[in-house]
C-alpha positions in Angstrom: -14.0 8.1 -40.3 -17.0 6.2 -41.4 -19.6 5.2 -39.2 -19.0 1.6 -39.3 -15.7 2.2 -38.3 -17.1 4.2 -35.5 -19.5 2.0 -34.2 -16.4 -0.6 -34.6 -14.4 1.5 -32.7 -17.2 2.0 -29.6 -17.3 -1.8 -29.8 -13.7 -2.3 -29.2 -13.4 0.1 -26.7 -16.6 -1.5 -24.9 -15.2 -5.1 -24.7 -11.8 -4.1 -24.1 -12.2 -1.7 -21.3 -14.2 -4.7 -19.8 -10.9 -6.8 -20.4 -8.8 -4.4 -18.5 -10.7 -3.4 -15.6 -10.6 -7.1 -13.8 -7.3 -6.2 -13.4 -5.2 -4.9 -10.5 -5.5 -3.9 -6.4 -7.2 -7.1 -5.4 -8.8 -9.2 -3.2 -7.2 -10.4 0.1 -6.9 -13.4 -2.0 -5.2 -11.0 -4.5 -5.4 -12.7 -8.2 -2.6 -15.0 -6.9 -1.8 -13.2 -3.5 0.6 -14.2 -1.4 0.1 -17.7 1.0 2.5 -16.8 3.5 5.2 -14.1 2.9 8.5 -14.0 5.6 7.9 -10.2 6.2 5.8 -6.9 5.5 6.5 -6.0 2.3 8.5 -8.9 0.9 5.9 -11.0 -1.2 6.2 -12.3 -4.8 3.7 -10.5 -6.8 2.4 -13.0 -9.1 0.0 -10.7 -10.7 -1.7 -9.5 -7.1 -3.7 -6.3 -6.5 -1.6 -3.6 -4.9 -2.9 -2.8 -1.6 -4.4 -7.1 -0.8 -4.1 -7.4 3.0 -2.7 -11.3 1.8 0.1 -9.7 -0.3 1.9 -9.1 2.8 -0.2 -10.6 5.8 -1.2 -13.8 4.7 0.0 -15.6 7.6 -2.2 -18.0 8.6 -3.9 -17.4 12.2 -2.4 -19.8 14.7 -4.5 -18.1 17.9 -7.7 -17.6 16.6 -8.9 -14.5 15.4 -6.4 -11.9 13.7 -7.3 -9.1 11.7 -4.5 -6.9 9.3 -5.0 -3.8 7.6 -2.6 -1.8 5.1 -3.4 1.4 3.2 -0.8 3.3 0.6 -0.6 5.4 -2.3 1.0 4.9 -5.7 2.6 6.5 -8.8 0.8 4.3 -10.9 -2.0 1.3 -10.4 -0.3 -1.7 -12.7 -1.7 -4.5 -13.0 -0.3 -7.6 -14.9 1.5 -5.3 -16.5 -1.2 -2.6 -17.5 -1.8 0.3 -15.8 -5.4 1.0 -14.2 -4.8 4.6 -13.0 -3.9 5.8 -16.9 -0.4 6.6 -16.0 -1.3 9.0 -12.4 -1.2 8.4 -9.1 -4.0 5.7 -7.2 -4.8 4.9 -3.2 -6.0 1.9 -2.0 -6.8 0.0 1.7 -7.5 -3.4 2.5 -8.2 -5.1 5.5 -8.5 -9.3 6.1 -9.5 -11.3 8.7 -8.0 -14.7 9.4 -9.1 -17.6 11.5 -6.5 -21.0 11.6 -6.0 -21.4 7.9 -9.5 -19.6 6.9 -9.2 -16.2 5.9 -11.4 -13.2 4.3 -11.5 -10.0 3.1 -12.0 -6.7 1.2 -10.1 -3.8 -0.2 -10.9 -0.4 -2.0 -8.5 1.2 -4.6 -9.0 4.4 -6.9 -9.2 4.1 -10.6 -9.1 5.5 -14.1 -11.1 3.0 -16.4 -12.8 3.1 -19.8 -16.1 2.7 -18.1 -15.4 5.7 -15.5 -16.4 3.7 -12.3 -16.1 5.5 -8.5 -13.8 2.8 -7.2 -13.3 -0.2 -7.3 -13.6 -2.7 -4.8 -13.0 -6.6 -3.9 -14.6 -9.4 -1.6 -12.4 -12.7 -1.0 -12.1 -15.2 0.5 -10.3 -19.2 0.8 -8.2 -20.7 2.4 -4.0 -21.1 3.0 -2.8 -24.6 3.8 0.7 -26.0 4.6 1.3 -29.3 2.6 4.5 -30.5 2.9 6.9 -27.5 2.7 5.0 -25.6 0.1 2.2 -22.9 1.8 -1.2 -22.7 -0.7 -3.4 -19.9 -1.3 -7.0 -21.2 -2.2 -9.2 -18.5 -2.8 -12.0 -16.9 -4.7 -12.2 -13.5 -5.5 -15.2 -10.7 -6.7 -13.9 -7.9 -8.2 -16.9 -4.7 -8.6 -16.7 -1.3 -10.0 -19.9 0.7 -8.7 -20.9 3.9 -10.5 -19.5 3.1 -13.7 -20.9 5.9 -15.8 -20.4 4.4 -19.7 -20.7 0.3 -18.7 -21.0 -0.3 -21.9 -23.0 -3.2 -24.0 -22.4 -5.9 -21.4 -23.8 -3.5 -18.9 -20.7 -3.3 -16.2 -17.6 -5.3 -16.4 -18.1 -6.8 -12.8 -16.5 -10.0 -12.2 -15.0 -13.4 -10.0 -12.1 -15.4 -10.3 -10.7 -18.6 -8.9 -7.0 -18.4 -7.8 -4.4 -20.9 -6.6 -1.0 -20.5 -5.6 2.0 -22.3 -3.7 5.4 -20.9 -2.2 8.2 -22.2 -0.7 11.5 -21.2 1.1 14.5 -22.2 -0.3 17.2 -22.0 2.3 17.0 -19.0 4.8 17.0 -16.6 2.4 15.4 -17.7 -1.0 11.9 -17.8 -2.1 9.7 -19.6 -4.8 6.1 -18.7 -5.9 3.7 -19.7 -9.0 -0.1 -20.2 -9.3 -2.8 -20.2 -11.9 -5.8 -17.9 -12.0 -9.1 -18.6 -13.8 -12.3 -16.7 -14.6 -15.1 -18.1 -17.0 -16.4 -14.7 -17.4 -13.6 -12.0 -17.3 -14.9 -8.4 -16.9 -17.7 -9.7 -18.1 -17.5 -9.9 -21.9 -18.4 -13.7 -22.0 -14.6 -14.4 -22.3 -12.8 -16.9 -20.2 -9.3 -16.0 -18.8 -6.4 -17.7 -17.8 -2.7 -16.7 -16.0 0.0 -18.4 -15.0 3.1 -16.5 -13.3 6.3 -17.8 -11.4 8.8 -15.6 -9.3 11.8 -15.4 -6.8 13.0 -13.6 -3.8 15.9 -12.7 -1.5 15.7 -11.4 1.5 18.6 -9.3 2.2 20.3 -11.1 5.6 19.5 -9.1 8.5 23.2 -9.1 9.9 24.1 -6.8 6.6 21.4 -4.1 7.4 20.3 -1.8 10.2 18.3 -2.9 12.7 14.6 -3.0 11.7 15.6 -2.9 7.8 14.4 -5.3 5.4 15.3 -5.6 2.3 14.0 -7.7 -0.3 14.7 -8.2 -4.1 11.7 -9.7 -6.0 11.0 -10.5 -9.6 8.5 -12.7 -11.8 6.8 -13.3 -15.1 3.1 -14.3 -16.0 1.1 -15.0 -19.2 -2.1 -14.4 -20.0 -4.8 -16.0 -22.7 -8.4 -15.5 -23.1 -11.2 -17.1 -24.9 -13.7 -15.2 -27.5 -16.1 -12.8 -26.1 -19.6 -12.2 -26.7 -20.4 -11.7 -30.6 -21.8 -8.3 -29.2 -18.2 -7.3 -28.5 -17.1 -8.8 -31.8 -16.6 -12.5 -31.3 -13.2 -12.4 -31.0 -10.5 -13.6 -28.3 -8.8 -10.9 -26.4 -5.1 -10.8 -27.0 -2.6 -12.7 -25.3 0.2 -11.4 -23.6 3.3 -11.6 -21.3 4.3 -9.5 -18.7 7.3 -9.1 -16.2 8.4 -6.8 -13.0 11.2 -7.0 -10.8 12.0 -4.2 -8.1 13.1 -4.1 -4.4 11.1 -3.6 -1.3 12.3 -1.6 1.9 10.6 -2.3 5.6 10.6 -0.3 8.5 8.2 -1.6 11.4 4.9 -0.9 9.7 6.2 1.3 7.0 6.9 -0.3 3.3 8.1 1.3 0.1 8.6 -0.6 -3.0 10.4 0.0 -6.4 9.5 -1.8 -9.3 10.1 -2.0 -13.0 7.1 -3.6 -14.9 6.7 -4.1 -18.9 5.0 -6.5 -21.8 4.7 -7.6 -24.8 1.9 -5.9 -26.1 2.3 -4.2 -28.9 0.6 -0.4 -29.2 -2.2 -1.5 -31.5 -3.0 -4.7 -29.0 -2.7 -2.4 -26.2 -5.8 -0.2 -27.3 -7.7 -3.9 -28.3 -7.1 -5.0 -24.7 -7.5 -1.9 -23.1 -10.1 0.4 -24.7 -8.0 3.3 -24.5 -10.6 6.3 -24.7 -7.1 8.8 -25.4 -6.1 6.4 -27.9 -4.4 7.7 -31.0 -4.4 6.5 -34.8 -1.3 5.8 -36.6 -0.9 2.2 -35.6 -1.1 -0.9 -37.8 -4.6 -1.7 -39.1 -6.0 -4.8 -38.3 -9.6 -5.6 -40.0 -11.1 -7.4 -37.5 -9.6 -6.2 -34.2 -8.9 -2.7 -34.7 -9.7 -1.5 -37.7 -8.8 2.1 -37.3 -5.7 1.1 -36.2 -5.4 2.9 -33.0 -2.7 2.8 -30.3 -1.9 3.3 -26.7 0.6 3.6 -24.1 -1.1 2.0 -20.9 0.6 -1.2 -21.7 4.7 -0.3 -22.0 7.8 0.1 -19.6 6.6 1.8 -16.3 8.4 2.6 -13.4 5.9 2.5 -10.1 6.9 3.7 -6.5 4.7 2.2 -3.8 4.1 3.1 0.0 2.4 1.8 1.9 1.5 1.2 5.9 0.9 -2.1 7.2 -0.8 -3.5 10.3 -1.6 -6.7 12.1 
């Protein structure tokens, strides 16, 4: 390989592990987390972090101060799609506080990124109002990766993003969810980032199950598009992309488990440009300007994900 393809290379995998790694096991807020779910375990993920205390207690606080908690462990960390964990198992723990229709909060999750961070953590906070029938989530979200031991040229891939989000109950059984996400700064390579997702869900009627069962049947979509990052990082926009999961989640008191399918429409070669990749292989489709050595990677395809988790208000 010659040493400008290299240094090409080292570039790519720079910018695009920054791309990645906003990605996944957020906030409270969650990039879109839930504004009120019916039930533990029973939100629409609209690309939201795994283990956000909102995805499945984001009830707002009709008493005063409440507190939640939830902590779980994974087959896989995906995220929009893309997994975070390259392929292995991840834990996570989050914990919110709420106040009337204020709320706050953190969570911690394990990783497997480009840039080798410990953790990685998130601070949110916004607020969920009822307007009309339809229950908001406004929120704002950090998203920080201390330790990262190769940060790369932009020097860590910290980063915030704004999130709204609306859902509403169709009948007694039927739900409806979509919301934007923004950052003018995503992972920090000087890129702006948009998504937009929508989903459904039935909740299986409680007559039909045993008691303290629930059962619900999600699904949804989301596209992403980004702007051009820094010319450090070549100068060119990250690829956009589509994504999809649909699964079922089972409740028992505190105890959740969820199955889920999740895919895009990235191809290999876009994969490795978004992701950074570091056990990327060549044989793909070269492309001059975006991945010149035409490398490939797997962290973006058909994944199968089992989730438990504990949760606790």
């Amino acid at each position: 390989m010659r040493r400008q393809g290299v240094a090409s290379v080292r570039r790519l995998r720079d910018a695009s592990c920054a791309a990645l790694v906003g990605l996944w096991l957020a906030p409270i807020t969650g990039a879109l987390a839930q504004a009120n779910p019916p039930g533990p375990g029973s939100a629409i993920g609209l690309g939201n972090r795994g283990w956000s205390g909102a995805d499945t207690n984001g009830q707002t606080s009709a008493n005063g101060l409440e507190f939640s908690a939830r902590a779980g462990v994974a087959s896989d960390y995906i995220y929009r799609g893309i997994t975070l964990s390259d392929h292995g198992p991840a834990a996570g723990a989050a914990f919110e506080t709420r106040f009337g229709p204020l709320y706050a909060g953190t969570t911690v999750a394990t990783v497997k990124l480009p840039t080798e961070p410990a953790a990685e953590f998130t601070f949110a906070g916004g607020i969920r109002p009822k307007i009309a029938n339809i229950d908001f989530d406004l929120g704002v979200t950090y998203f920080a990766y201390p330790g990262e031991r190769l940060p790369g040229e932009t020097n860590g891939i910290n980063y915030w993003e704004a999130v709204v989000r609306g859902d509403r109950r169709i009948g007694e059984h039927i739900r409806v969810a979509a919301g934007f996400a923004y950052s003018p700064n995503v992972s920090n390579t000087g890129a702006w980032s948009q998504y937009a997702a929508a989903g459904v869900g039935y909740d299986v009627p409680g007559h039909l199950l045993p008691q303290n069962l629930a059962v619900s049947f999600t699904a949804a979509a989301g596209y992403s598009w980004f702007g051009n990052q820094a010319a450090q990082l070549g100068g060119f926009p990250l690829p956009g992309y589509l994504n999809w999961q649909a699964g079922v989640t089972f409740t028992h008191e505190a105890f959740n488990l969820d199955l889920r399918y999740y895919d895009t429409n990235l191809s290999k070669e876009n994969c490795f440009v978004f992701t950074g990749d570091p056990n990327a292989r060549p044989g793909g489709r070269v492309n001059l300007v975006t991945n010149p050595d035409g490398l490939v990677s797997n962290w973006c395809g058909a994944t199968f994900v089992a989730k438990a988790w504990f949760a606790l208000n």
